[in-house]
C-alpha positions as CSV (number, residue, x, y, z in Angstrom):
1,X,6.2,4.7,-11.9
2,X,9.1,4.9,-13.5
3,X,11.1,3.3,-16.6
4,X,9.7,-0.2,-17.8
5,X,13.4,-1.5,-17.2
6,X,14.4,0.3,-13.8
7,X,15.9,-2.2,-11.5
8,X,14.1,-0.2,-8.4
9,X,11.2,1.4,-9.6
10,X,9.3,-2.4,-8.8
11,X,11.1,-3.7,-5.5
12,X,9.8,-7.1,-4.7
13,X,8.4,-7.3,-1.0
14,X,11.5,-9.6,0.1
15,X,13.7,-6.8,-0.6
16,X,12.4,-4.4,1.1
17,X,14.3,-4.3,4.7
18,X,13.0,-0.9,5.9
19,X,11.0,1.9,4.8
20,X,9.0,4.9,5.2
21,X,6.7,7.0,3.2
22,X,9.1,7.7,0.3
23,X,12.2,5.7,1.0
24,X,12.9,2.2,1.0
25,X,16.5,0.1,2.2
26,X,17.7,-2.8,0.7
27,X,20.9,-4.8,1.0
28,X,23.0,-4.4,-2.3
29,X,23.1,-7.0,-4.2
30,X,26.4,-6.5,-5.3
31,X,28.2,-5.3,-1.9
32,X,30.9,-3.2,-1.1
33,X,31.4,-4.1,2.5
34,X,29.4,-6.9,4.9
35,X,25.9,-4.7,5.7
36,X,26.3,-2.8,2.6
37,X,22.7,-1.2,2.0
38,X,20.9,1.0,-0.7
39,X,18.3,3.9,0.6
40,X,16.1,4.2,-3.0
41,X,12.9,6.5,-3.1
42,X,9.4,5.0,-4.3
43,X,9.4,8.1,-7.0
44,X,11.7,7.5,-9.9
45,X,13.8,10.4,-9.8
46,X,17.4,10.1,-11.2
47,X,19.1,11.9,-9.3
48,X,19.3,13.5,-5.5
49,X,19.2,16.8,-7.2
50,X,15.7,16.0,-8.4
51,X,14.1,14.9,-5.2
52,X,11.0,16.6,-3.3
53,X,11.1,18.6,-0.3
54,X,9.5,16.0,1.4
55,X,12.0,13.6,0.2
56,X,14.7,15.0,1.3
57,X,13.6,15.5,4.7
58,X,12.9,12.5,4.8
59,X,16.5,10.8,3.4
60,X,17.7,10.8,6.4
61,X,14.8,9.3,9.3
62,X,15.9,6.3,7.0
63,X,19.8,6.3,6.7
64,X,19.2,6.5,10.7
65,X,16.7,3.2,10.9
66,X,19.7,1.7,8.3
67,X,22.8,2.7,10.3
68,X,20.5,1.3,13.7
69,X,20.3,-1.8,11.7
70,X,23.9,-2.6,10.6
71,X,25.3,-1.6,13.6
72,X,22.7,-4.5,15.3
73,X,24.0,-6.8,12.7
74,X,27.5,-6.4,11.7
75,X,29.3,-3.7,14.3
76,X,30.9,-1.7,11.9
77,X,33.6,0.5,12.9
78,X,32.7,3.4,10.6
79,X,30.6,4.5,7.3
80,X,30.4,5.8,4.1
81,X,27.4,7.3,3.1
82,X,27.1,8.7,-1.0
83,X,25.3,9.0,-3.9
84,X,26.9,9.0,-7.9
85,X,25.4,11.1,-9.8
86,X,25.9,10.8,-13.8
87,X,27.5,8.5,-15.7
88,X,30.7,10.1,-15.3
89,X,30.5,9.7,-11.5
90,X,29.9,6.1,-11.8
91,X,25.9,6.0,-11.6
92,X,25.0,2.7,-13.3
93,X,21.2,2.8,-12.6
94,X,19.7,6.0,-13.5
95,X,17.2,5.9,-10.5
96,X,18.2,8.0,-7.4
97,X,19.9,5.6,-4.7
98,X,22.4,6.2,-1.6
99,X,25.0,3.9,-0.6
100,X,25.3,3.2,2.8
101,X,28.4,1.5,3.2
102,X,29.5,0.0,7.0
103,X,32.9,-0.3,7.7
104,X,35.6,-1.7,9.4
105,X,39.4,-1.7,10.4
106,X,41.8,-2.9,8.5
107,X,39.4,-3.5,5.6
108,X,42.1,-1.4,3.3
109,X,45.5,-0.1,4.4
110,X,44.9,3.8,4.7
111,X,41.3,5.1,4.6
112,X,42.5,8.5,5.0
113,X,40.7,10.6,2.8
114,X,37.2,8.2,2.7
115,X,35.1,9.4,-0.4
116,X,37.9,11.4,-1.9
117,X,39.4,8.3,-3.0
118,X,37.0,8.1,-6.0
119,X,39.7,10.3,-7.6
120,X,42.7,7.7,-6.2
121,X,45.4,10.9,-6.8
122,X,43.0,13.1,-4.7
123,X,42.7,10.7,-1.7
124,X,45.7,12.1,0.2
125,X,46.3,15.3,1.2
């Protein structure tokens, strides 16, 4: 168990959408896109870097079940799949999560370049 404040160390059964042995998926309360979901492990572990063997292997059996889902639900015509590691990456919750983020066209002008727009001067190349 992790930190007495951690915001997904204690998921309430409601919010649990899908799991498996050391993942569970949520829908973000705060989304990014229609669908947009979080993939947290049960183990309070800040970061990816600090996961289990076992953990990772297992990341991605659940983005699949979550990417099954959204696609059932919303029809997206793409994703975004990440993780923000460190304050200066953005990481607001210090408890290992990773965004899975449908999307669609038209939902901004040019996506070219994805996840390198987190630096907006990088996006293009």
């Amino acid at each position: 168990m992790g930190p007495v404040n951690c915001p997904f160390c204690s998921p309430e059964n409601d919010e649990i959408i899908l799991q498996n042995a050391f993942w569970y998926a949520r829908w973000d309360k705060y989304p990014v896109s229609k669908g947009h979901m979080l993939v947290i492990p049960f183990r309070h572990v800040q970061n990816c870097f600090d996961l289990s063997e076992e953990e990772r292997n297992s990341l991605f059996e659940l983005l699949g079940a979550c990417k099954k889902l959204i696609d059932k639900q919303h029809a997206p015509d793409g994703y975004n799949i990440g993780a923000n590691i460190g304050y200066v990456a953005g990481q607001s919750v210090m408890h290992c999560h990773i965004h899975v983020i449908p999307r669609y066209a038209g939902d901004i002008d040019h996506p070219r370049g994805g996840v390198r727009g987190v630096i907006p001067a990088k996006k293009d190349y």
